[in-house]
N, C-alpha and C positions, 0 to 999 in steps of 0.2 A: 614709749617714753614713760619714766618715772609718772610724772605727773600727769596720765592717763587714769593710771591707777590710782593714782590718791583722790583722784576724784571720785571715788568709793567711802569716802572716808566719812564717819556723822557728820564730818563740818561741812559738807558737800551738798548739796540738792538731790544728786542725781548723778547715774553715769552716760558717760556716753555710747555708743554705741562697740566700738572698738575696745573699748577696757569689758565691757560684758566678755564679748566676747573669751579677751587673754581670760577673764575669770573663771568663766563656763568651762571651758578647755583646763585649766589649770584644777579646777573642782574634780573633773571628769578623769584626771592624770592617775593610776596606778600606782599604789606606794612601791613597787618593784621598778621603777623610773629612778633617775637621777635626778628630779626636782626635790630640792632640799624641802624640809618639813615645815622650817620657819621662813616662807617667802613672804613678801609684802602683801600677795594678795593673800596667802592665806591668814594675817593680822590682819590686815582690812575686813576679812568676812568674821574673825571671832571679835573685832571692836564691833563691827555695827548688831552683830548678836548679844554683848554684853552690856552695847546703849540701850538697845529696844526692849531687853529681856524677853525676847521669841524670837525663837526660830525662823515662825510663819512670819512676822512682822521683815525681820531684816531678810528672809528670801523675797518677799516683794519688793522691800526698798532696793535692794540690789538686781534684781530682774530674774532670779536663777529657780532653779526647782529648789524647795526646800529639803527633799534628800540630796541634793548637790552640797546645800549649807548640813545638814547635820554628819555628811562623809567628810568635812573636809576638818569640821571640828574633832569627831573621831579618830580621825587620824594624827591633829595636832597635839591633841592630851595623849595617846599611844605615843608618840616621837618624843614630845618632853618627858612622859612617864609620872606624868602627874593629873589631876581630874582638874578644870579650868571652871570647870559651870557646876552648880545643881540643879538639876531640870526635876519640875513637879509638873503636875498635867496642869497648872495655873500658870506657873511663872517659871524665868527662869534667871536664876544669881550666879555674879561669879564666889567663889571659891576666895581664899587669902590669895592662895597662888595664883588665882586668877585677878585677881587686882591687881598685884604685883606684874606679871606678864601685860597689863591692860597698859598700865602707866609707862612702860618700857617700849610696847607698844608705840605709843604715841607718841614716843619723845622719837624714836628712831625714825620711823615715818616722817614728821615732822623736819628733824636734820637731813633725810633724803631729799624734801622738797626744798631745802635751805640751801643745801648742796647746786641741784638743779637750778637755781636761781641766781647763782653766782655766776652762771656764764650763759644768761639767756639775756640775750638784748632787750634793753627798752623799748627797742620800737616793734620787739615782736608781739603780733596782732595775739591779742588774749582770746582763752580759747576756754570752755564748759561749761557749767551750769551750775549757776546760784540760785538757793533756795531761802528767799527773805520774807518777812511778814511785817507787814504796816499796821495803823490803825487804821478801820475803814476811811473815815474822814479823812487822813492826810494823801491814801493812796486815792479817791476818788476827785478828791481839790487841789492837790499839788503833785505827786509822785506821776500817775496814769497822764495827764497831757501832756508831763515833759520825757516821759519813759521813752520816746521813740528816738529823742537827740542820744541817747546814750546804746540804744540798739543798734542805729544809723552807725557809730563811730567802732561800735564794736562787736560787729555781726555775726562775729563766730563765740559769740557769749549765748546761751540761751537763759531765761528767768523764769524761775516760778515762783508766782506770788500770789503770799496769804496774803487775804484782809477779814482782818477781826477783830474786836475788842477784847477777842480773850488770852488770857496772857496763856502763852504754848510755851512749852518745855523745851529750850533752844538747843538740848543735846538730844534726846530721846528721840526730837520730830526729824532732828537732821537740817536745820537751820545753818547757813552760814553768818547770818547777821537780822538780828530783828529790829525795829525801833520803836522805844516804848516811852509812853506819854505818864507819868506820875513818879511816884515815888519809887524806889528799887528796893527788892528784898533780897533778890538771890546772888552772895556774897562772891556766890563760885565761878560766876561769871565776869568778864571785862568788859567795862563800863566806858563807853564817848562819851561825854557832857556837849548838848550840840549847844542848849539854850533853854530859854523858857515859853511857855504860850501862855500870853495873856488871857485870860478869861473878862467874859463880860457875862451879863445879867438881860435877858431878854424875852420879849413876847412877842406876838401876833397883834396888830392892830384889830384884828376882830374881837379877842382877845379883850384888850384894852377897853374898847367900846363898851365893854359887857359889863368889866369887872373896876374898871376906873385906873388910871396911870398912879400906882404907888409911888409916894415923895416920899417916904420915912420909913423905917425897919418896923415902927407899927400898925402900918399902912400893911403891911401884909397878914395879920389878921383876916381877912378877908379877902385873901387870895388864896390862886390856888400850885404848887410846885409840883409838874412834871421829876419824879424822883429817877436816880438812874443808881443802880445796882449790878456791877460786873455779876455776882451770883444774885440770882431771882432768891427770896426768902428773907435776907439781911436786912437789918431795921433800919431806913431810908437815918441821915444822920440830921438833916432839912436844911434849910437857906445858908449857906456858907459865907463870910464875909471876914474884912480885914478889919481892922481897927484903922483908921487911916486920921483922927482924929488925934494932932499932936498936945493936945490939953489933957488927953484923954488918958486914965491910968492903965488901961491896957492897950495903949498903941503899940500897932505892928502886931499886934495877937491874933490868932484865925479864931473866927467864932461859930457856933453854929446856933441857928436859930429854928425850932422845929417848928413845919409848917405842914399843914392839910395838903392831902393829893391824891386823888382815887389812881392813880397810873402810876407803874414802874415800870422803867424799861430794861434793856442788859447792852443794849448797841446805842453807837453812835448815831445809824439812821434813821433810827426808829425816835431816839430821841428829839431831833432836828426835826422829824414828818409831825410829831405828837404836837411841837411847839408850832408850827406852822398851821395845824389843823383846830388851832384854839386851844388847847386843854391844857394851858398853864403858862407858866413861867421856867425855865431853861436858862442854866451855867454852864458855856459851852466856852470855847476857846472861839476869839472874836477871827481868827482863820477863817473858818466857813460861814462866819453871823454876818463877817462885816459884807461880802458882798448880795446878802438876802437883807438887808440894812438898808442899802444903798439903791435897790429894786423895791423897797417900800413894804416888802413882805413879812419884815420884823423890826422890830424898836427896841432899841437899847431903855432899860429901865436901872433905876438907882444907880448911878455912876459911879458917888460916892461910897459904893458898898460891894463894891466887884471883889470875889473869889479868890484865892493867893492866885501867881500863876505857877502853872506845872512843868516839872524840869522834863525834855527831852534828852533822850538818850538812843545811842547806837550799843547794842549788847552785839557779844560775839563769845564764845563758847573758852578761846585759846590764842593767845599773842602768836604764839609759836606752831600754829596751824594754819595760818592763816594766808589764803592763796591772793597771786597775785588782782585777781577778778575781783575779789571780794575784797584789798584793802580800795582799787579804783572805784568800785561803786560807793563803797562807803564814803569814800572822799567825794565823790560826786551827788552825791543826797547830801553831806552836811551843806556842801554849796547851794544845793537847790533850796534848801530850810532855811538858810542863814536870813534872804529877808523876813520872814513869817516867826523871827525867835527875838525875844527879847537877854540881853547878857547878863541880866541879873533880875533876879524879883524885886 
């Protein structure tokens, strides 16, 4: 089936076992055969070569020998008559002509699976492998306990799933849909808006014992801020806060207020472990605080001084790629989020 094979495709996780296979054999085919030169799988093996830029990279992602992927592009530039890549022992780029061929690529494949889906029933059971990434915190406290109703309902889906804070490259890693917790920069991509996450302002009652319950933004003076930093090195920016004071001539303003902290962290959990262990004050999204809140293990500090909140979003690579598995899960995470998001900051 069509959509065996496009399960090959960057927007894809993974294949399955039976598309390897047609691949492998298709890789291994004789150009003295009648398999045409421009077949889907062979666009499938020179897109996921010109996402990855290596050769080695997309023969793993795809499962095959890497001289099966370097014969099969070989052949494809000899048949068109034209060079698709520049390979240097570092990297490897497409060509004009191969960008041109990439995007044509894609559109075509894409209308094949559009095709396909005009006469595949609703109720037929969804079938291969989504490759998604969370942020640790939402996949450890919300996603991972409720993950099993959605494997239950759809058993011939298999998942693999990042957790990280670090923002991954949603075409290059082979992502079919990520979701990302802050602000967006990459314009190339298609953007969900699910919601926003409140942040709150928090300590350790050990914590507190030590250093005293701050009432005022000068009260922090003599505190200390757990700093968190996606890259290790970058100058912590310090206490973040709104203006929420409507006399105030910068109401609704974000502020930063720089504070002492001998700790940086780069993750979620380590952040969350550090605030728990005493060593400061933590701006977290009250998602994971408020039930360590409510177990006595941390305390909401300055209320009136809480954090903007941060917009979530579902990223996905291509409207027009996008398989049937991956618009359901997606529709089925914005529901699981929807109570833990506020609709507007």
């Amino acid at each position: 089936m069509i959509v065996d094979r496009l399960s090959l495709l960057g927007c894809s996780g993974g294949i399955n076992q039976l598309s390897a296979v047609r691949l492998f054999a298709h890789c291994e085919q004789s150009t003295a055969e009648t398999q045409t030169v421009i077949s889907p799988e062979t666009m499938q093996i020179f897109m996921r070569v010109a996402e990855l830029a290596s050769f080695t990279q997309a023969a793993q992602s795809l499962g095959l020998p890497k001289a099966s992927i370097s014969t099969a592009i070989q052949r494809l530039e000899s048949g068109l008559g034209t060079r698709l890549l520049h390979r240097t022992t570092r990297r490897v780029q497409m060509t004009q002509d191969g960008q041109i061929f990439y995007e044509r690529c894609r559109e075509m494949l894409s209308d094949m699976d559009e095709l396909e889906g005009l006469f595949r029933s609703e109720q037929q059971a969804l079938t291969g492998r989504l490759r998604v990434d969370l942020p640790m915190g939402a996949a450890r406290a919300l996603v991972l306990p409720r993950l099993g109703e959605f494997l239950r309902a759809h058993p011939h889906v298999e998942i693999e799933l990042g957790s990280t804070d670090r923002r991954v490259d949603v075409v290059r890693e082979g992502f079919d849909c990520v979701l990302r917790v802050g602000e967006l920069t990459d314009s190339s991509l298609i953007a969900r808006p699910l919601g926003f996450y409140r942040q709150i302002n928090c300590a350790s009652p050990a914590y507190l014992a030590e250093f005293g319950v701050p009432q005022t933004l000068d009260d922090l003076a003599h505190h200390h801020l757990i700093h968190y930093a996606s890259t290790l090195g970058s100058k912590p920016l310090g206490f973040e806060y709104v203006v929420r004071d409507p006399s105030h001539r910068d109401f609704g303003a974000t502020r930063f207020l720089p504070m002492s902290g001998s700790l940086t962290v780069n993750n979620s959990e380590s952040y969350q472990a550090a605030c728990l262990a005493g060593l400061g004050i933590i701006q977290a999204p009250d998602t994971g605080a408020l039930a360590l809140i409510e177990r006595g293990l941390l305390q909401e500090v300055l209320p009136d001084y809480r954090p903007p909140s941060m917009p979530v979003s579902l990223l996905y690579a291509s409207r027009r790629q996008l398989p049937k598995r991956v618009q359901v899960f997606m529709n089925w995470l914005a529901e699981l989020m929807r109570p833990y998001l506020e609709s507007q900051r």
